[in-house]
PyMOL Python script that loads the backbone (N, CA, C, O; Angstrom):
from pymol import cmd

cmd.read_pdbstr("""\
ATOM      1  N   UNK A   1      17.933 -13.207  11.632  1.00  0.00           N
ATOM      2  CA  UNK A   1      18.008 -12.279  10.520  1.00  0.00           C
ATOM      3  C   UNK A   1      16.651 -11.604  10.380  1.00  0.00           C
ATOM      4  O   UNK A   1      15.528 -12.069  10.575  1.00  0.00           O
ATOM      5  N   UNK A   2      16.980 -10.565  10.050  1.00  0.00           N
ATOM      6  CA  UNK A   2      15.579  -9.399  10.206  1.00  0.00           C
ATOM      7  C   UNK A   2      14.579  -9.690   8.885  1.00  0.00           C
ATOM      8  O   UNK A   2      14.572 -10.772   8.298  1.00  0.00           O
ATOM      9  N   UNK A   3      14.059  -8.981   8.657  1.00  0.00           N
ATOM     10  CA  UNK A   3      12.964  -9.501   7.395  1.00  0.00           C
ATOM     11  C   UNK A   3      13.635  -8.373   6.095  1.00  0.00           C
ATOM     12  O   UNK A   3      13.349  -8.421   4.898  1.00  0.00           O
ATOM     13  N   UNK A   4      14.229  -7.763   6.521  1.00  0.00           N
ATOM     14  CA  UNK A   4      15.222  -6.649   6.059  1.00  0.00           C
ATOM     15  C   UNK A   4      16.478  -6.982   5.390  1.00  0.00           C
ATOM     16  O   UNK A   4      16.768  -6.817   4.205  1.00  0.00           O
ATOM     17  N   UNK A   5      17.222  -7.511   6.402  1.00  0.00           N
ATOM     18  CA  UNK A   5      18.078  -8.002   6.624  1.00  0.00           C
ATOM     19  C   UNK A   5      18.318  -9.455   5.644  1.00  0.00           C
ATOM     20  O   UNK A   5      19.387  -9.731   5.101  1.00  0.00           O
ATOM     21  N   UNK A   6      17.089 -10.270   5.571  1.00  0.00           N
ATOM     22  CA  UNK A   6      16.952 -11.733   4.261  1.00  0.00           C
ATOM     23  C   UNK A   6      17.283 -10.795   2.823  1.00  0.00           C
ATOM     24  O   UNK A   6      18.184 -10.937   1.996  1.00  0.00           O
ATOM     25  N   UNK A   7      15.956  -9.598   2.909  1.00  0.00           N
ATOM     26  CA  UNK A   7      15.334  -9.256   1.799  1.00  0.00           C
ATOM     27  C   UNK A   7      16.875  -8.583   0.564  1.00  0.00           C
ATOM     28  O   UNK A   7      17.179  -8.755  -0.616  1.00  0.00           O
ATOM     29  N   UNK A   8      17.406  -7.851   1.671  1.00  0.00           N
ATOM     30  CA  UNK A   8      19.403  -7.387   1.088  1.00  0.00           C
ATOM     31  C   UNK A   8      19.942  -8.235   0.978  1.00  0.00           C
ATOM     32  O   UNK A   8      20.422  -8.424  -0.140  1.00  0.00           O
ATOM     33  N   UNK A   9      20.184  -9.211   2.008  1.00  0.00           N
ATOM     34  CA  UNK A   9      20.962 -10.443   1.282  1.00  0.00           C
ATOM     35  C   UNK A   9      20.078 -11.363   0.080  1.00  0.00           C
ATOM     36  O   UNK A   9      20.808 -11.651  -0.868  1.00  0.00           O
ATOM     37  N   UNK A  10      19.089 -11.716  -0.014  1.00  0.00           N
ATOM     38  CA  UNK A  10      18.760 -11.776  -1.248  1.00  0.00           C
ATOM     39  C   UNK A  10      19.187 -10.947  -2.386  1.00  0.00           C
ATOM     40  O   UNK A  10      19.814 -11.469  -3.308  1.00  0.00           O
ATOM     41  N   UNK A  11      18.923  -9.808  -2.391  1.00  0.00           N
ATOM     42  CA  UNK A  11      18.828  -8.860  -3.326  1.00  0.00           C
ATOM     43  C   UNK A  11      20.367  -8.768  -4.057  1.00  0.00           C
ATOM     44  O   UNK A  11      20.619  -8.422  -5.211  1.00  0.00           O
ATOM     45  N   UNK A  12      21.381  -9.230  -2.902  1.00  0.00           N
ATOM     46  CA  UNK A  12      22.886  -9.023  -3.030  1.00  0.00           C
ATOM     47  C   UNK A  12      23.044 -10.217  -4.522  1.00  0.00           C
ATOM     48  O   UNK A  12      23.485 -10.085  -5.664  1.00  0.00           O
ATOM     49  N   UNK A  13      22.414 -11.378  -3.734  1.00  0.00           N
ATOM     50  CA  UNK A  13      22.378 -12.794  -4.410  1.00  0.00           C
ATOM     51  C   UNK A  13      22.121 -12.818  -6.059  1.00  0.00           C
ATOM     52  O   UNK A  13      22.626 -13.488  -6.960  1.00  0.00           O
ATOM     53  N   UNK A  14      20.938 -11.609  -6.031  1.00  0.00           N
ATOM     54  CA  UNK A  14      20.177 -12.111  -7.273  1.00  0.00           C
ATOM     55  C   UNK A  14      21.289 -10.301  -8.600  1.00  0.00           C
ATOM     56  O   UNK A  14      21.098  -9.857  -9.732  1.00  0.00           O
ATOM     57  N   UNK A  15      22.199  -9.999  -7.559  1.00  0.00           N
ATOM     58  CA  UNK A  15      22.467  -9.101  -8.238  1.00  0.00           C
ATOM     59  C   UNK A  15      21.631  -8.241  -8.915  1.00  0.00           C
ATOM     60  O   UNK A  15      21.479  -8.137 -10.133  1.00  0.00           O
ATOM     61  N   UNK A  16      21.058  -7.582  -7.947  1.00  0.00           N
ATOM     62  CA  UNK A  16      20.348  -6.513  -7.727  1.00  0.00           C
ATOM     63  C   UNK A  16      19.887  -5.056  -6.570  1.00  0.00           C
ATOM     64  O   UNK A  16      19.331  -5.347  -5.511  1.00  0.00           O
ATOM     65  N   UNK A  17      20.079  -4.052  -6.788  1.00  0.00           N
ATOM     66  CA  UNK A  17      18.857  -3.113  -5.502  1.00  0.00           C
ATOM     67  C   UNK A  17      18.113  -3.881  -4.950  1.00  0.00           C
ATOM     68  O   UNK A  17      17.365  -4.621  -5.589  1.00  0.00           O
ATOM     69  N   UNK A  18      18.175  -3.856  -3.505  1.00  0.00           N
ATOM     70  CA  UNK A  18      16.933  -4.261  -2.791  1.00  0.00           C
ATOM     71  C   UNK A  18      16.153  -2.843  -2.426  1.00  0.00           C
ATOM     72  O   UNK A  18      16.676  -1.731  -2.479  1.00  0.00           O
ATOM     73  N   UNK A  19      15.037  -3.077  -2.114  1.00  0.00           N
ATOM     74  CA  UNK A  19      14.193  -2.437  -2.721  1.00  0.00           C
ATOM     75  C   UNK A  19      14.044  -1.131  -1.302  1.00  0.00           C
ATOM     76  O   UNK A  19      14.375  -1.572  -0.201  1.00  0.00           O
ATOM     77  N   UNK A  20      13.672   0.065  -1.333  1.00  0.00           N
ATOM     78  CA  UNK A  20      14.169   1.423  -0.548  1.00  0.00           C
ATOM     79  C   UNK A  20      12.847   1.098   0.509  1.00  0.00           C
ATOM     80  O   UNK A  20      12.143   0.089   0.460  1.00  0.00           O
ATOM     81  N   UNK A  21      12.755   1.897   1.184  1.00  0.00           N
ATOM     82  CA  UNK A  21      11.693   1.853   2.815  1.00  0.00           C
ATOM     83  C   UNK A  21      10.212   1.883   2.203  1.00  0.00           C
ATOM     84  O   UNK A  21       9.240   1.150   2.380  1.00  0.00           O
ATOM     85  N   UNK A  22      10.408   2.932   1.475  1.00  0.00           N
ATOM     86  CA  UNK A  22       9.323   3.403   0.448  1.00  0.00           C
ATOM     87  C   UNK A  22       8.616   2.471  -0.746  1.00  0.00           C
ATOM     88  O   UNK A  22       7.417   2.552  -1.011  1.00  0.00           O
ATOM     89  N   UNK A  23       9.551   1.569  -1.427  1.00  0.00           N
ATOM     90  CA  UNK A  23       8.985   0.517  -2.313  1.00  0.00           C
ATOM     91  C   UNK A  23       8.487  -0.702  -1.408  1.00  0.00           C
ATOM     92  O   UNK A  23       7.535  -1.422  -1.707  1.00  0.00           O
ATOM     93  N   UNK A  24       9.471  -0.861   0.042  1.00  0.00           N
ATOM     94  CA  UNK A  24       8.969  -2.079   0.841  1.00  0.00           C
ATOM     95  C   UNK A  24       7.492  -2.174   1.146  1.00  0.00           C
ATOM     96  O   UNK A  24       6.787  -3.183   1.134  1.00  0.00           O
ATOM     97  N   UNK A  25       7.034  -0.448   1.525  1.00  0.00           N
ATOM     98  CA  UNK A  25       5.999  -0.331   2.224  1.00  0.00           C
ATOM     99  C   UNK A  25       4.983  -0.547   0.681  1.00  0.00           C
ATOM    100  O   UNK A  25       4.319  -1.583   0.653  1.00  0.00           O
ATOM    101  N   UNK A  26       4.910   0.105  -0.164  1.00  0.00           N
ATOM    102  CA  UNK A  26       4.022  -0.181  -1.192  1.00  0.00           C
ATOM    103  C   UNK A  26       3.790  -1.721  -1.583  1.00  0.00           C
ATOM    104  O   UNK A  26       2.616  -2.044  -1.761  1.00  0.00           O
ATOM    105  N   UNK A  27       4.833  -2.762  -1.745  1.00  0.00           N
ATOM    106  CA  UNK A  27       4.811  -3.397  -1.644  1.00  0.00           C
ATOM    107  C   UNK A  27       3.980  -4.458  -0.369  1.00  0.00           C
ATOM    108  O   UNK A  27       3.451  -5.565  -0.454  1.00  0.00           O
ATOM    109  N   UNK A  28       4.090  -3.933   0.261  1.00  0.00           N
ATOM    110  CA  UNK A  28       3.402  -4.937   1.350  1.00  0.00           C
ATOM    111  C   UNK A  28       1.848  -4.521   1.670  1.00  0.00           C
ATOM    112  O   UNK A  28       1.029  -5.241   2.241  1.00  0.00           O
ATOM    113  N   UNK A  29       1.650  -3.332   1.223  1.00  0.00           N
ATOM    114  CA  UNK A  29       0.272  -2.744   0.642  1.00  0.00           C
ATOM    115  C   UNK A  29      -0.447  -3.475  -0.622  1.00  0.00           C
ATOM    116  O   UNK A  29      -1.622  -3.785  -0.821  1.00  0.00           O
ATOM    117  N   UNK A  30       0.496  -3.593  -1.235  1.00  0.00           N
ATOM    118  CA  UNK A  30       0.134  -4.279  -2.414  1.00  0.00           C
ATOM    119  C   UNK A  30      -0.253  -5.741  -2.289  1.00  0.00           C
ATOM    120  O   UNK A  30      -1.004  -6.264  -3.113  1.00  0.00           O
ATOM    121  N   UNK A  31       0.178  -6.297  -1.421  1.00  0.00           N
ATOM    122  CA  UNK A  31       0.585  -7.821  -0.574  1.00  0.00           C
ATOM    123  C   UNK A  31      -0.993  -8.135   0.239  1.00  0.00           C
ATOM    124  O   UNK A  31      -1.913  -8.951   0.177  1.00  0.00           O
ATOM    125  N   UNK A  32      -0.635  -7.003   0.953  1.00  0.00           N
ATOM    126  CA  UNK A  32      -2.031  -7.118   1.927  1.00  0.00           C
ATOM    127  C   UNK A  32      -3.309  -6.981   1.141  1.00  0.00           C
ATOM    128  O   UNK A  32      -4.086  -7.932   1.218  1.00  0.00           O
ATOM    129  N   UNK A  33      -3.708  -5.781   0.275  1.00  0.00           N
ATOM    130  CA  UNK A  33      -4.695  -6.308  -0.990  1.00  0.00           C
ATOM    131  C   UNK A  33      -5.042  -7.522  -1.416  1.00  0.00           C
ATOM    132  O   UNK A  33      -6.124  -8.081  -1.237  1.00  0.00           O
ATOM    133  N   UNK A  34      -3.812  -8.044  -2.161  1.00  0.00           N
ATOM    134  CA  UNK A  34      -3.992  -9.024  -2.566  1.00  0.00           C
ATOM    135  C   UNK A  34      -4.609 -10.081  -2.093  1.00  0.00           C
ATOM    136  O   UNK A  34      -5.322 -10.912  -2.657  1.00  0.00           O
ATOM    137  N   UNK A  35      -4.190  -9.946  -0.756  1.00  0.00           N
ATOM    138  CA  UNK A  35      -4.258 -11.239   0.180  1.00  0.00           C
ATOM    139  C   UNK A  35      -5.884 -11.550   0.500  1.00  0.00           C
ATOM    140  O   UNK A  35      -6.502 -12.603   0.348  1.00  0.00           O
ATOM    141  N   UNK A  36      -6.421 -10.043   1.078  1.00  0.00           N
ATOM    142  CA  UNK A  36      -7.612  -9.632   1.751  1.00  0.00           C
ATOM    143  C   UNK A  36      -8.564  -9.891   0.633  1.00  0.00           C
ATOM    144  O   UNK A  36      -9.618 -10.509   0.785  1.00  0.00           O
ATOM    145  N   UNK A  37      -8.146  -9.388  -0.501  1.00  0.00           N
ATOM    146  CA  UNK A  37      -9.157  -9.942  -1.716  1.00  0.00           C
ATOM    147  C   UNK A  37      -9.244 -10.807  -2.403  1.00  0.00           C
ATOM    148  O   UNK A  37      -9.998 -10.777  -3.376  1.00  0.00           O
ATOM    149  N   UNK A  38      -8.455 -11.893  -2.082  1.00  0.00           N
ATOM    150  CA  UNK A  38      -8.395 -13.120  -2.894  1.00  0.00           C
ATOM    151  C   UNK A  38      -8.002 -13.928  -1.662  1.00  0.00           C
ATOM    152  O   UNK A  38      -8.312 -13.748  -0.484  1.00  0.00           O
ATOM    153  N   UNK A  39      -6.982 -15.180  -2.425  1.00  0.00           N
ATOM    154  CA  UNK A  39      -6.179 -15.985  -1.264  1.00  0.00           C
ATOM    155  C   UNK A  39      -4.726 -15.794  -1.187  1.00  0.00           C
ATOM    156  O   UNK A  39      -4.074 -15.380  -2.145  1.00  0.00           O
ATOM    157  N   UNK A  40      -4.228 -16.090  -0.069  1.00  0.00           N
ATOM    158  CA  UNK A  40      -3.538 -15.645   0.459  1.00  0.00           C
ATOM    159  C   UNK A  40      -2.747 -15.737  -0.182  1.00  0.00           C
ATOM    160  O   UNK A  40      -2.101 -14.690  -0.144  1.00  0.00           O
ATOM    161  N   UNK A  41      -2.115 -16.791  -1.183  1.00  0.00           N
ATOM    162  CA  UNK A  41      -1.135 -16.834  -1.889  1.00  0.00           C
ATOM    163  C   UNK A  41      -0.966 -16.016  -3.508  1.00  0.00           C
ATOM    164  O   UNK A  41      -0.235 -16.168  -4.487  1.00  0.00           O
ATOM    165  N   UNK A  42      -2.035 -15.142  -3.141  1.00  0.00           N
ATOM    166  CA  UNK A  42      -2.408 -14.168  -4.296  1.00  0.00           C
ATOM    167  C   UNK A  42      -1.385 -12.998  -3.931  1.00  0.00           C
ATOM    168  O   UNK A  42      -1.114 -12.112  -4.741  1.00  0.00           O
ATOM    169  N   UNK A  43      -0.810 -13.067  -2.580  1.00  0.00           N
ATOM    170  CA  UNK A  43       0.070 -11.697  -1.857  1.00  0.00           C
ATOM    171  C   UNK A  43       1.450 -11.820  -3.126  1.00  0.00           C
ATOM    172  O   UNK A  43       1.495 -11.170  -4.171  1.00  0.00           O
ATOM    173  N   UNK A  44       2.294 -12.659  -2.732  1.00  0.00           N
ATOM    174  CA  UNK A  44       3.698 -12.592  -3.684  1.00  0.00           C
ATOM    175  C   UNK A  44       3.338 -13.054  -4.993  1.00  0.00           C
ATOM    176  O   UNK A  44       4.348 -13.091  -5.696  1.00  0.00           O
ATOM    177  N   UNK A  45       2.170 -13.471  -5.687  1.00  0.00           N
ATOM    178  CA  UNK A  45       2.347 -13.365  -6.937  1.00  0.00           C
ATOM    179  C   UNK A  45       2.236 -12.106  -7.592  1.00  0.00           C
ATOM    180  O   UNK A  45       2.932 -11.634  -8.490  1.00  0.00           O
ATOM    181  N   UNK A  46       0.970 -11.509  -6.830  1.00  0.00           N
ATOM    182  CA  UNK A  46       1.208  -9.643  -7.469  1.00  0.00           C
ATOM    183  C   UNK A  46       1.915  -9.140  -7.147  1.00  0.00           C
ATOM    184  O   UNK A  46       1.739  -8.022  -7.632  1.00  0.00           O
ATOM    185  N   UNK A  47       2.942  -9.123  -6.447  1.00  0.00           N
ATOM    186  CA  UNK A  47       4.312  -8.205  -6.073  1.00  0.00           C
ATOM    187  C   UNK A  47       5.184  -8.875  -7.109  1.00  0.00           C
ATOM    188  O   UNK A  47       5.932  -8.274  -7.881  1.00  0.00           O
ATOM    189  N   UNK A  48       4.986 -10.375  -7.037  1.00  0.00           N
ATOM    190  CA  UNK A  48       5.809 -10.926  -8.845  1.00  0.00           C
ATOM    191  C   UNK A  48       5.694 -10.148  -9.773  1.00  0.00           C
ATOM    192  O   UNK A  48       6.633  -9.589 -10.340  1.00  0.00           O
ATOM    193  N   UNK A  49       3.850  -9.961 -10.174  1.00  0.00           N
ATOM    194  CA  UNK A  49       3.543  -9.314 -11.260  1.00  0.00           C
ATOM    195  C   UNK A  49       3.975  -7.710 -11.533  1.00  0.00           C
ATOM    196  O   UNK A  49       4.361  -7.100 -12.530  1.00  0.00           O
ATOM    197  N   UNK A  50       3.746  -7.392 -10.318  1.00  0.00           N
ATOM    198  CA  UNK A  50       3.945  -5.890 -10.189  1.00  0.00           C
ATOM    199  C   UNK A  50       5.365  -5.849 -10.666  1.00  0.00           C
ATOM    200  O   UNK A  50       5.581  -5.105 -11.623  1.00  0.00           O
ATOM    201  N   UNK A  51       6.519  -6.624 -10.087  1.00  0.00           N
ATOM    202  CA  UNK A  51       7.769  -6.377 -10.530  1.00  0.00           C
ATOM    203  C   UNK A  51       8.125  -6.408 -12.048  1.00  0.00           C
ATOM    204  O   UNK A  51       8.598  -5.566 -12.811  1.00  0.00           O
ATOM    205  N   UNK A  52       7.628  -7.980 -12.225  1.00  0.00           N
ATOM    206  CA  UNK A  52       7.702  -8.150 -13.968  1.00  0.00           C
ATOM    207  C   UNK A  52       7.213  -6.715 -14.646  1.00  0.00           C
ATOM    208  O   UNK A  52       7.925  -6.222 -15.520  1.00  0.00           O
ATOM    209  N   UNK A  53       6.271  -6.205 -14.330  1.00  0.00           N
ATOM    210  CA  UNK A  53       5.597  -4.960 -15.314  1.00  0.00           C
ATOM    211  C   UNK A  53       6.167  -3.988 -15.173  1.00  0.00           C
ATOM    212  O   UNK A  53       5.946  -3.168 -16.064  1.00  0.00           O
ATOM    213  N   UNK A  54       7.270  -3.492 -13.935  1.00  0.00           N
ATOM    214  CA  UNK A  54       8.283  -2.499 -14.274  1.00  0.00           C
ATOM    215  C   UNK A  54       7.481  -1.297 -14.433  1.00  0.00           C
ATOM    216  O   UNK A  54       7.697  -0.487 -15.334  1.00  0.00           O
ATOM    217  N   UNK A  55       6.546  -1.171 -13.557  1.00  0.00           N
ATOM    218  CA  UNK A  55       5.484  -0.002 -13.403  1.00  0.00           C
ATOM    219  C   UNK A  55       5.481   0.639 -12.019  1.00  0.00           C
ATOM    220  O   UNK A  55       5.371  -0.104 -11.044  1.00  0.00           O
ATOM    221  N   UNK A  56       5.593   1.942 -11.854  1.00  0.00           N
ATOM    222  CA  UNK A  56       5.727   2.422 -10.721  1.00  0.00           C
ATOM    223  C   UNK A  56       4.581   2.439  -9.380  1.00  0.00           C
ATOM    224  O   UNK A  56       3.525   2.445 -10.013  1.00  0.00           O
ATOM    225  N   UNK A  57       4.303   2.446  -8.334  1.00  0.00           N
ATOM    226  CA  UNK A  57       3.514   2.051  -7.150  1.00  0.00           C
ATOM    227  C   UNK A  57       1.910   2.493  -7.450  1.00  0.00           C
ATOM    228  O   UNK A  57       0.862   1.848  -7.478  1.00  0.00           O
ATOM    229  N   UNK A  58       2.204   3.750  -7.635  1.00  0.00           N
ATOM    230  CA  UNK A  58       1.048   4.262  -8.547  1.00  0.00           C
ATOM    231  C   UNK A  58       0.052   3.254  -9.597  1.00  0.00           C
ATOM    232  O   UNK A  58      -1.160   3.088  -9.731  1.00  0.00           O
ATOM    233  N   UNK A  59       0.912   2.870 -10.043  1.00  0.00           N
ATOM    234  CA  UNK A  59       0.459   2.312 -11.475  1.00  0.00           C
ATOM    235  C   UNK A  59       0.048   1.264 -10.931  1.00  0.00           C
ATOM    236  O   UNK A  59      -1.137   1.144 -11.244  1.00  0.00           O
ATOM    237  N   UNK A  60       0.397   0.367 -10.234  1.00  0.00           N
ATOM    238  CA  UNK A  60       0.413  -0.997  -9.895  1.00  0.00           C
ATOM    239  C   UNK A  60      -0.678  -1.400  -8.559  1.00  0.00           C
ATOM    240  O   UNK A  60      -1.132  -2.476  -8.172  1.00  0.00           O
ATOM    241  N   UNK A  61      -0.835  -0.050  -8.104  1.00  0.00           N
ATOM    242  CA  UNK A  61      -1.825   0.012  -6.740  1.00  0.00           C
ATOM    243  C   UNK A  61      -3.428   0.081  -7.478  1.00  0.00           C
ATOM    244  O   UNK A  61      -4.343  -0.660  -7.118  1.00  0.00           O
ATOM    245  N   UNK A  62      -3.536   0.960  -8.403  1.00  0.00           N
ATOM    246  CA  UNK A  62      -4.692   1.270  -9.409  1.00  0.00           C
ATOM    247  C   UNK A  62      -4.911   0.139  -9.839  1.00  0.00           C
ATOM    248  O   UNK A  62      -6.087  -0.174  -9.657  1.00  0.00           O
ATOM    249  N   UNK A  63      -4.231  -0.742 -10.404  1.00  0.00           N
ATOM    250  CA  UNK A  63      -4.769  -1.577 -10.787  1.00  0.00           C
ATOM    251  C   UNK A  63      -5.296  -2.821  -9.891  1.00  0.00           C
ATOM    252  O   UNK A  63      -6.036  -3.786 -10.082  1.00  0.00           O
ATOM    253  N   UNK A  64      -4.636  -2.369  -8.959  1.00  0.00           N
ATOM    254  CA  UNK A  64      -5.010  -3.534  -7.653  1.00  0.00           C
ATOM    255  C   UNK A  64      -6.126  -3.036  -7.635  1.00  0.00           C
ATOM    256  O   UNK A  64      -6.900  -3.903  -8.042  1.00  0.00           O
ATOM    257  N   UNK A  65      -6.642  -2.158  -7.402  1.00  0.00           N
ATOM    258  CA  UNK A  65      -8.138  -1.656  -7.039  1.00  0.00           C
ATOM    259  C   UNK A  65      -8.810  -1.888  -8.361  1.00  0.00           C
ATOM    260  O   UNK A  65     -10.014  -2.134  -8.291  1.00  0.00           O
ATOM    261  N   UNK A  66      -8.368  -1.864  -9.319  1.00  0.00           N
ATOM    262  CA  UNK A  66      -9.358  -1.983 -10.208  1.00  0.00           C
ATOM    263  C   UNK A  66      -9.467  -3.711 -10.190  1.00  0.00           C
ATOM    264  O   UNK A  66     -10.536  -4.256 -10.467  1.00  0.00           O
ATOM    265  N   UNK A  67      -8.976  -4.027 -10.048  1.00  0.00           N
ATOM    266  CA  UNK A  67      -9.408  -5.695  -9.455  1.00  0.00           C
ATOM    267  C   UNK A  67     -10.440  -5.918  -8.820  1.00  0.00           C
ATOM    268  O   UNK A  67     -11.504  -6.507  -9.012  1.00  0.00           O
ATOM    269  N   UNK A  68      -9.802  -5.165  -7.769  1.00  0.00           N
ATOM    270  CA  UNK A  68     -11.075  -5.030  -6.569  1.00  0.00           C
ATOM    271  C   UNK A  68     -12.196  -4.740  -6.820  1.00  0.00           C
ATOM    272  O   UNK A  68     -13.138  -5.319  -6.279  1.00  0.00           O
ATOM    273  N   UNK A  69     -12.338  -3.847  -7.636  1.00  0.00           N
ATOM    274  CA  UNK A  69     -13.816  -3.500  -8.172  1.00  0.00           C
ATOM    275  C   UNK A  69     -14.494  -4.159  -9.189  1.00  0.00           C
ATOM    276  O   UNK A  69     -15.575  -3.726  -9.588  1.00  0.00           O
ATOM    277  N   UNK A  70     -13.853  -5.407  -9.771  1.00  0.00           N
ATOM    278  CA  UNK A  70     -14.127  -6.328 -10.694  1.00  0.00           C
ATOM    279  C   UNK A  70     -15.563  -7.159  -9.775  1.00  0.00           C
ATOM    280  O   UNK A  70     -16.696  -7.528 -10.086  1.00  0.00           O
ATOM    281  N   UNK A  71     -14.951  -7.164  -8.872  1.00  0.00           N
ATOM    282  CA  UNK A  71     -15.214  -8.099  -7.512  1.00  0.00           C
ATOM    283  C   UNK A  71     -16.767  -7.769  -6.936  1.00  0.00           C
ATOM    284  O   UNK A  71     -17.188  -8.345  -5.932  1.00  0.00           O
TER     285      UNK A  71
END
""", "prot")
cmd.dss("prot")
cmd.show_as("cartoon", "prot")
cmd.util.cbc("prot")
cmd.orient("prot")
């Protein structure tokens, strides 16, 4: 099963959109940040967070950087 392919059948599961080419890729941008600037298991909690806050890629990338610049 593809990484694609989990992510829809999940998405089917949790009765929901899985997420378009375009949110995947922000997402894994968002992932890789995380990761590179903290530890690694910092990747899926901000894509957690990012989801919980219901804020668009924009919104959610800025603030990744403004992290970063905490730093």
């Amino acid at each position: 099963m593809t990484r694609d392919e989990w992510i829809a059948a999940f998405a089917r599961e949790l009765g929901v959109e899985p997420p378009s080419a375009e949110q995947t890729e922000e997402l894994l941008k968002l992932a890789a940040t995380a990761a590179h600037s903290s530890e690694r298991p910092a990747a899926p909690l901000a894509c957690w967070v990012a989801g919980r806050a219901g804020v668009g890629a924009a919104e959610f990338q800025a603030a990744a950087q403004r992290v970063n610049d905490l730093t």
